[in-house]
Each structure stands twice: as C-alpha cells, then as structure tokens.
C-alpha positions in Angstrom: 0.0 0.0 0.0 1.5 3.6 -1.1 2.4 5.8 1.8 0.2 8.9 1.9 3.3 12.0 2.7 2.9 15.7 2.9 5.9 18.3 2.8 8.3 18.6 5.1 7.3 22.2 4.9 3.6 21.7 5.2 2.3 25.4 6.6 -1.4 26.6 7.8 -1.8 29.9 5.9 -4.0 32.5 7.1 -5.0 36.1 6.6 -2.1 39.2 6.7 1.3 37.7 7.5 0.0 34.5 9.5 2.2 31.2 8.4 2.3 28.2 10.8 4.3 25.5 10.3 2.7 22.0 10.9 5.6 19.7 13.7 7.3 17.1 12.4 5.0 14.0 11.9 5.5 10.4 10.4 3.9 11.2 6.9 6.8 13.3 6.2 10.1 11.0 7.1 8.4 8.2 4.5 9.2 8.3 1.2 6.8 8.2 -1.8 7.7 4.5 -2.6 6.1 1.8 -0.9 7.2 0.3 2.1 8.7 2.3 5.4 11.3 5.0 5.3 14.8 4.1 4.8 17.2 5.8 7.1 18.4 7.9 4.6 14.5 9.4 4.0 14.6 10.2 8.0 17.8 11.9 8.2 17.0 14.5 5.2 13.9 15.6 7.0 16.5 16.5 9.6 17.2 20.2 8.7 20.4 22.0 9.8 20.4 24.5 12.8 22.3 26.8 14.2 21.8 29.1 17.6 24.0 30.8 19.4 22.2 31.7 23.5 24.4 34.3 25.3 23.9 35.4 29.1 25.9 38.7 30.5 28.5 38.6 33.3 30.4 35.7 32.6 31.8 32.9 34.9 35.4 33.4 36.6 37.3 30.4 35.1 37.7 28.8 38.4 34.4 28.8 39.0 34.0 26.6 35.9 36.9 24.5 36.8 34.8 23.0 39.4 32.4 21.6 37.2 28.6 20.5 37.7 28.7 20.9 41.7 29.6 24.2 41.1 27.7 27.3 39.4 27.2 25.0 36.5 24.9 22.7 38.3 22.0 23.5 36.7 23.2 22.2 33.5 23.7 19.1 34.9 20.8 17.5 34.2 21.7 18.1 30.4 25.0 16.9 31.1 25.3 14.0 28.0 23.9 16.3 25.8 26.4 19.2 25.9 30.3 19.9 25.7 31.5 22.2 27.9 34.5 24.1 26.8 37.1 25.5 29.4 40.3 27.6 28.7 38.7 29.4 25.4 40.0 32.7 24.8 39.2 36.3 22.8 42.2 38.2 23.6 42.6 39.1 19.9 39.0 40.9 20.5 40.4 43.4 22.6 40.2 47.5 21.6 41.9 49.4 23.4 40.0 51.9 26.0 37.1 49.3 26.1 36.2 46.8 28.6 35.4 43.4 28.1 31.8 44.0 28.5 31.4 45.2 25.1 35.1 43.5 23.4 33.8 39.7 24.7 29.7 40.5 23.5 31.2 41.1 21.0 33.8 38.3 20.3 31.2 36.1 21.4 30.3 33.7 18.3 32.1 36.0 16.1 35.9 35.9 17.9 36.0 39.6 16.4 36.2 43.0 17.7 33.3 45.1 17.7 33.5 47.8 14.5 32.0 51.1 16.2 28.6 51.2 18.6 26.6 49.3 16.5 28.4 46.6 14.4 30.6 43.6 14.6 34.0 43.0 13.5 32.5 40.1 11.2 29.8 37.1 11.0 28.1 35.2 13.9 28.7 31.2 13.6 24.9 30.8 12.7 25.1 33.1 10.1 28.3 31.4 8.8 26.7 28.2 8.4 22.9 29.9 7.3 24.8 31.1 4.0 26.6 27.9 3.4 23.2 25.4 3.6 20.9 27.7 2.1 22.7 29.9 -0.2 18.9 30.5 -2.0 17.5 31.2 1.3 15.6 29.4 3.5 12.1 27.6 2.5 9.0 29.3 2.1 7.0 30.8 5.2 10.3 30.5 7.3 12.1 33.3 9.2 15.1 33.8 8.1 16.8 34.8 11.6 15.3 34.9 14.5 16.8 37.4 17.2 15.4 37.6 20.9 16.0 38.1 24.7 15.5 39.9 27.9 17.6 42.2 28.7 18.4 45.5 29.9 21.9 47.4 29.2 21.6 48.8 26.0 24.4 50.9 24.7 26.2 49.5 21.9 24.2 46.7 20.2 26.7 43.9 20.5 25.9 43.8 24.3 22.4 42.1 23.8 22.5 41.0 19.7 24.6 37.7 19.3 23.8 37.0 15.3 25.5 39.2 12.8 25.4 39.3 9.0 28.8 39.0 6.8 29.4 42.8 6.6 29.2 42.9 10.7 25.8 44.5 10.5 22.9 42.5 12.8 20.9 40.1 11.2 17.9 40.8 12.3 15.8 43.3 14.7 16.0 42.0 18.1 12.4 40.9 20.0 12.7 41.7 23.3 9.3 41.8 24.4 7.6 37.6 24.4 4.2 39.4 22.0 6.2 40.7 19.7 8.1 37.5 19.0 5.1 35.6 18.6 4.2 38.8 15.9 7.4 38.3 14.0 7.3 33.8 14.5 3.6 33.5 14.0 2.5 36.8 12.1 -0.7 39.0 12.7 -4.1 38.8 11.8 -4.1 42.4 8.6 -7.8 43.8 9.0 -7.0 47.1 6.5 -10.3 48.2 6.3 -10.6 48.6 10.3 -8.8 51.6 11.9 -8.8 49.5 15.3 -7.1 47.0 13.9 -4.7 46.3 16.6 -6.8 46.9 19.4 -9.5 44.0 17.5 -6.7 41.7 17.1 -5.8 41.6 21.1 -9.6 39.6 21.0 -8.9 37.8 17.9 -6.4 34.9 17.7 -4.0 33.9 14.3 -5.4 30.8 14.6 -8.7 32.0 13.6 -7.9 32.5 10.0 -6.0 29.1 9.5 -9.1 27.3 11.1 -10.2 26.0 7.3 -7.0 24.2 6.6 -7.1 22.9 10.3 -10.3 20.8 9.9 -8.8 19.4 6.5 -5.6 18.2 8.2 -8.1 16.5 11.3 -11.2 15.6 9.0 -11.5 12.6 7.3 -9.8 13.7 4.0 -7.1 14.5 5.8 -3.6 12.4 4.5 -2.8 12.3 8.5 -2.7 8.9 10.5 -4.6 9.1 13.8 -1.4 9.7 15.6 -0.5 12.6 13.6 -4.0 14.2 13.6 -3.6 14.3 17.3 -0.2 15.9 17.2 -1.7 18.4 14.4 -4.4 19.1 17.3 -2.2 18.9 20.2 -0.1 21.9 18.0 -2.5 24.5 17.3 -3.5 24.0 21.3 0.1 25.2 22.0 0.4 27.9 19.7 -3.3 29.1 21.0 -1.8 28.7 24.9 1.5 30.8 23.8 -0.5 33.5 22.2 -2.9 33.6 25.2 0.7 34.2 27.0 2.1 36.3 25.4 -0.6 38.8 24.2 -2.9 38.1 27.7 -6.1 37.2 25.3 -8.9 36.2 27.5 -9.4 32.8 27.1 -11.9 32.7 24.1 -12.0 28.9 24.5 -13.7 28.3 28.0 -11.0 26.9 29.7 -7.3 27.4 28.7 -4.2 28.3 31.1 -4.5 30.7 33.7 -2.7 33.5 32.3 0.3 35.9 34.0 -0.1 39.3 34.7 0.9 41.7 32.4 4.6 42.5 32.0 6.2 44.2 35.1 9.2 44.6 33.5 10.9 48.1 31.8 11.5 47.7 27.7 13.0 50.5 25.7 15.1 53.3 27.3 13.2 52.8 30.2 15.2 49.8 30.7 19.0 51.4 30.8 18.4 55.0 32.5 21.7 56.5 31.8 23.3 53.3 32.3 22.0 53.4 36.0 20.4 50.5 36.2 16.9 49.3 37.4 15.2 47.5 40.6 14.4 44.3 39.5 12.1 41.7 41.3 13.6 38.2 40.8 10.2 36.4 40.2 9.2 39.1 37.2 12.8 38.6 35.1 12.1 34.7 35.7 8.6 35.1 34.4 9.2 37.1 31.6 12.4 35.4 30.7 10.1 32.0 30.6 7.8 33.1 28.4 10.5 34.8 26.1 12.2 31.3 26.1 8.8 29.1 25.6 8.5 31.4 22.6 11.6 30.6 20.9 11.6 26.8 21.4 8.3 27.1 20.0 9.5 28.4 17.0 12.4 26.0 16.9 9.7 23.2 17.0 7.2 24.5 14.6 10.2 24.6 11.8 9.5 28.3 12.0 13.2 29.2 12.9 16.4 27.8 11.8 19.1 30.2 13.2 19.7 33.3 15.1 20.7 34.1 19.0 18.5 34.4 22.3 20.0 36.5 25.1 19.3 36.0 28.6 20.5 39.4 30.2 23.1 41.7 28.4 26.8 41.9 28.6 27.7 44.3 31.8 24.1 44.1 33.0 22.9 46.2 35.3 20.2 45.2 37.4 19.6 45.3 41.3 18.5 42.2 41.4 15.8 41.4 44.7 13.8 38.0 46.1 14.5 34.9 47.2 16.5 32.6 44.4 15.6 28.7 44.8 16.7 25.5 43.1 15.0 22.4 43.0 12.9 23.1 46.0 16.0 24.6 48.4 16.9 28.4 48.8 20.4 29.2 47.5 20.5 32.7 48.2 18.1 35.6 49.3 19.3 38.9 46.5 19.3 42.4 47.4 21.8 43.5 45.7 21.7 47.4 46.3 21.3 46.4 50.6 23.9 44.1 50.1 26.5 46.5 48.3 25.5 48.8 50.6 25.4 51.5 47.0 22.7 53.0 45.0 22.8 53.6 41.4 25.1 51.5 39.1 27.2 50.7 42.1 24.3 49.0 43.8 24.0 46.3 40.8 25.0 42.8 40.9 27.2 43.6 38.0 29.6 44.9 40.8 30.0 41.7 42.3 32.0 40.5 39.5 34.4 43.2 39.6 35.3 42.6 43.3 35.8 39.0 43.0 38.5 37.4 44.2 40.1 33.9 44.0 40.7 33.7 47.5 36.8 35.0 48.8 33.6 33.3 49.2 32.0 35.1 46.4 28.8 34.1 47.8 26.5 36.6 45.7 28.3 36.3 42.4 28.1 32.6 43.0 24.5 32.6 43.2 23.7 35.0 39.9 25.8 32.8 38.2 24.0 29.7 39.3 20.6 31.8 38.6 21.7 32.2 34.8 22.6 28.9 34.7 19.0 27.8 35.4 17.6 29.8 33.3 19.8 29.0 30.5 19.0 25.3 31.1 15.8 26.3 31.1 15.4 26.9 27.4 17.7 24.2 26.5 15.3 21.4 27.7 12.5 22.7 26.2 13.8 21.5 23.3 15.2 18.3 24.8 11.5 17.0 25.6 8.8 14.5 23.9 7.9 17.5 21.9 10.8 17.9 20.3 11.5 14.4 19.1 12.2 13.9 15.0 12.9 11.6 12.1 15.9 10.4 13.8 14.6 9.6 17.1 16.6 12.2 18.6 15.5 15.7 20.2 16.1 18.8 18.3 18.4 19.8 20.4 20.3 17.1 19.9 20.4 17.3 16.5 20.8 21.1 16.3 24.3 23.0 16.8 23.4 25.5 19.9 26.4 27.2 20.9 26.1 29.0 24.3 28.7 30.9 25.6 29.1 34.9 27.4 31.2 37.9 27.4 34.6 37.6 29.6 36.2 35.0 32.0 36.8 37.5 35.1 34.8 40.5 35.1 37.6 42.9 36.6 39.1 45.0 34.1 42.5 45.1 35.6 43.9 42.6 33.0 43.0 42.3 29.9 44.6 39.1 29.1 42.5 37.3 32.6 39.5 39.1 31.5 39.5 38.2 27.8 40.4 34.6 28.9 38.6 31.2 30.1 35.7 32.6 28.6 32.2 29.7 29.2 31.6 27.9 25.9 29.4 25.1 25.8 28.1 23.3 22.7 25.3 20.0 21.5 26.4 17.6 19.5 24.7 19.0 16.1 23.5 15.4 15.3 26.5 13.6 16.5 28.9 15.4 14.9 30.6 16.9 18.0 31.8 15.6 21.8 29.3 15.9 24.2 28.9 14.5 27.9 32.0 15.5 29.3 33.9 19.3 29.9 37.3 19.6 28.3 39.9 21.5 28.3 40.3 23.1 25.3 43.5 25.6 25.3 42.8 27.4 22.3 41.4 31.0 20.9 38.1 31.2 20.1 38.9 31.9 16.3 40.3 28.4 16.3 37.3 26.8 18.0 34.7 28.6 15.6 36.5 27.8 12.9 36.8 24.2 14.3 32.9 24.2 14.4 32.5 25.4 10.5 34.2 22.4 9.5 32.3 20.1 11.4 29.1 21.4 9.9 30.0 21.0 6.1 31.1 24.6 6.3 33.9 25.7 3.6 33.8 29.9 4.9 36.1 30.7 7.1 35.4 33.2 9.9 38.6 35.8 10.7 41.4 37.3 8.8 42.1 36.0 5.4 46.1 36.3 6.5 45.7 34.5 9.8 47.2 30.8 10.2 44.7 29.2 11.8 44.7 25.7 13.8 42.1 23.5 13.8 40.7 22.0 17.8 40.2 18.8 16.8 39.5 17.5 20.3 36.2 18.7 20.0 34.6 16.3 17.3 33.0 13.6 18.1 
C-alpha cells in the first residue's frame, strides 16, 4: 500500500502575515515508494540548525573548573547532551579603551572585535553556516533569523545581539518583548479596512484564519494517520496557549491556562536610565524570561526558525537584582543587591559583584547570579530536549541542532586584559552527532580556532577571521 506523505514544509496559511508550520509527523520522514522510510529518507527531513544563546556577566574560570557541583549545576541534568569548553580565549578581540563587557559581547560567536557602537568585526557562527546550507534562502514561510531576549543594558548593540550578518551589521531586529516575537514567528491577523485593527486583534487569535486548513488536516480527508492528527491538534492547542501568554487574550475557549499578569518589566530606554540600572524583582525577570524562552523553542519546534541568537541578560548588566532565588525546592541565596552593596545607582547592581571578585573570597553573591543564569539557561535548552521535540531520527532537536552558548569575559575585573578576555564559558550540542558531548574539556585554544573548528564540522567551507591569519584546527572537539 502507497504511503500517503505531505511536505516537510507543510504550513497553515491564514490572513495578513500568518504562516504556521505543521511539527514534524511520520507522513513526512516516508518516502513516496512503498514500504517504510529508509534511514536515509529520515535523516533529510533533519534540517540543519544553528543558535548561538548568550547570558551577561560571565563565569570566573575557576568557577567553571569545578564543574557541575559548582555554578554549573543547573546544566547538569543536560550533562550528555552538551560539551562544555574551558580555557577558550578572545584576547585578539580586545580594543583598546574598552572593557570586556562590550570587546567579549562582542567576540562572542564571532571571535572579532566590535566595529564602532553598532556593528561587529565580522559574522556570527549561525550566520556562517545559514549562508553555506541555504545559499537560495531558507524555505517558504520560514524566518530567516530569529533574534530575541530579555535584557536590559543597551548601549552598543553587540551587548544584547549575538547573530550578525557577513558585513558585521545585525541580522535581524532583536524581539525583546515575548508578543512581539510571537508577531514576527507566527505573524498578525491584517484587517486594513478597520482603523482598530490592533486593538481587534488583542480579542482575535491567528489561529482564527487558519481554522479552514485545520479541519482538513483533522477531517476525514485528511492524509494524517490518527497519531499525527492528534499531534496536528495537540499543536494549534500550543500555539493558541502561547498566544494567550504572550498577548494576555482572554481565554476565548472556556478553559485554557490561567494567564500571567501583564509584563512588570521596563523595555525601551526605560530599561537602561543613563546606564543606572533598574530595581528588579527576581520572580518578574524569571517570568518574563520563561515566556520569552517558551516562545523561541516554540519556533524552533514549529520549523518556523532555523538560526539566530536568544539573550538572557546583556553583557555588563545592570540590574539590582531582589527576592529569594531557589533551586529544586532549596533556597540558594536571598538577593538584594543594592542592601547588600550597601550603593545606590550603578554601584548598587549585581554587575559589581563581578568586579570585586576574588580567587581567595567566598564570592557568595556572584556565585549565586551565576548559578541563577545557569538555570535559566537550562531552562530553554530542555524545552527543546522533551517528547515535543523528538524527529525523524529519534533524537531531540536539540540534539540534533548546533546551539552554541557561551558569554562575554572569564573575570569581570578589568584590571587585566589578558584574565578578562580569557577562560571565557563555551558550551556546545552535539549538532547530530557530529561533535563531543557529555564531558567538559579542556580546550586551550582561541576562540577563532574553535569557531573555525565548528564550521568544519558542519559541512562549512567559509572561514570566519582574517584571510592572512594561520589558523589551527581544535580537533578535540569532534565527536
């Protein structure tokens, strides 16, 4: 009997800009011949991916020496899934009469320096490798980059955008508020004729024009299995609960998720007076952060992204961080940062606790913010580690994606260049087996050399850097 398939690129289209991407389902790994998929059939419908997820601050390289029962524990639990990279560094990055804040944001996925307030020296990784695999651009109803993030310090752009065209320009407008993502992933419902437009769409959902080619794909003329029809269903549901979230609809269905409260959190130059810094309540950066994360895997799942950057807090951020910070149901630390630092202003951030560290302290606080990021950062990671997120392969999409993660110096005191620029965090996935995961290594090597490492690995003939400079592959890293 002849396998009934649909496109790997299957979308619902709707009114205005609205394209939603169906998730992966068995009809599309078969081929068109009879009998079941060879392996080779499931592996194409594996696409390639490329991410890069920054967070500001950094970790002190001793702090990452002690591995998973350190700062790093929250990644622990995602342990044979990553590679962590120690002993990484961006000296070459450095300008003169700059701190690392903004030469390490941005080095980070690019190992250049930055070129002016709002450029980079050169291309992001994911960039790199989008040009190489899709040199036509990406399919139909996709978006081509997808930039996002909560953050807060915003002079110089490289601080809080991590995905950067060839010519060093950004590669596309960062999201930073969770409804405007879901805008730019899932498009807007276009009612011309109506000069309330957007106040009639906060009561109207996207999935309200795609509802036509819904009921095909679930009706009985649908070329779905049961299983699949249920995962079509099971979809829409999300993307409805996400919107809901995002835009805080009233439930139009009699039922759905309690919904958070609006966002309590300052966007714009509300967010950075004067480089000041802002009061912020632990539980609201979480929450939005979540949502902002949910967003993006989302996107990742629906085949609606295939490269670009997610920022959780921007490099030198400066926040005054307050409320109790738990971990698997025990306290780690109570913050109160401005009390704590005993300073108002800029000096009463947590940003200050990484300038007075010190090998020989406690380093209590910075400990803590650290292990806070980690969590979050782990956060997003397994939401693309899950059932959900399961393909052709059998593997998660994390798994088979490349999601490099790494931050903005190795010692946040700017009395050295050379410390600061050094042992910067770098932690990669496999990208579909192609590179070590499940153990932390010790790489000894510039970050140039490790990026340049990573284009190879991923079929990638561009090479990132100066055309002059000898470079040195890190072949350690493979798999």
């Amino acid at each position: 009997m002849k396998q009934k398939t649909i496109s790997r690129r299957a979308l619902l289209k709707g009114l205005g800009t609205v394209a939603i991407g169906l998730p992966f389902l068995e009809e599309m790994a078969f081929s068109s011949t009879v009998g079941s998929a060879s392996k080779k059939a499931a592996l194409k419908a594996i696409p390639t991916r490329s991410f890069n997820v920054f967070f500001g601050l950094g970790i002190p390289a001793p702090l990452q020496a002690e591995g998973m029962d350190g700062v790093l524990e929250p990644l622990k639990a995602l342990g044979d899934k990553l590679l962590i990279m120690r002993n990484i560094d961006h000296v070459r990055c450095d300008e003169s009469g700059i701190n690392a804040h903004f030469d390490g944001a941005s080095a980070a996925f690019t190992a250049e320096p930055p070129d002016g307030e709002a450029k980079s020296g050169g291309p992001s990784i994911d960039q790199v490798i989008r040009r190489a695999h899709y040199p036509d651009g990406l399919p139909e109803g996709m978006v081509s980059t997808l930039v996002g993030g909560t953050f807060f310090r915003r002079s110089r752009v490289s601080r809080y955008v991590h995905s950067y065209n060839a010519d060093g320009t950004v590669a596309a407008t960062m999201q930073e508020k969770p409804r405007d993502l879901f805008e730019r992933v899932f498009g807007s419902v276009s009612m011309l004729d109506d000069a309330s437009a957007r106040e009639r769409h906060l009561k109207r959902s996207v999935l309200d024009s795609v509802v036509g080619q819904y009921k095909y794909y679930t009706g009985e003329r649908s070329p779905l299995g049961s299983v699949s029809k249920g995962r079509v269903a099971d979809h829409l549901d999300r993307i409805r609960e996400f919107e809901q979230r995002a835009f805080s609809l009233p439930d139009i269905s009699g039922g759905g998720p309690e919904l958070p409260p609006a966002s309590r959190i300052a966007h714009g130059g509300e967010a950075d007076p004067g480089g000041e810094g802002i009061d912020m309540v632990l539980d609201d950066l979480v929450r939005e952060w979540r949502l902002m994360a949910d967003l993006y895997a989302l996107s990742i799942q629906m085949d609606r992204a295939r490269f670009g950057s997610l920022t959780f807090l921007a490099a030198g951020e400066r926040l005054r961080v307050k409320g109790e910070y738990k971990y698997n149901g025990r306290s780690i630390y109570t913050f109160d940062d401005a009390a704590q630092l005993d300073a108002s202003g800029s000096k009463g951030c947590s940003h200050e606790w990484w300038h007075q560290y010190g090998e020989e302290k406690a380093n209590e606080a910075l400990r803590a913010h650290a292990h806070m990021k980690m969590r979050e950062v782990a956060y997003f990671l397994k939401r693309l580690d899950g059932k959900d997120s399961i393909e052709a392969n059998g593997k998660s999409i994390l798994e088979n994606s490349l999601f490099t993660i790494s931050t903005e110096s190795g010692d946040g005191r700017h009395s050295d260049v050379k410390r600061e620029l050094s042992g910067v965090f770098h932690a990669m996935t496999s990208a579909n087996g192609r590179f070590k995961t499940g153990q932390m290594l010790d790489v000894g090597a510039e970050g140039l050399d490790v990026y340049n490492t990573i284009l190879d690995g991923m079929g990638v003939s561009d090479r990132m850097g100066p055309n002059d400079r000898e470079g040195q592959y890190v072949d350690k890293i493979r798999a």
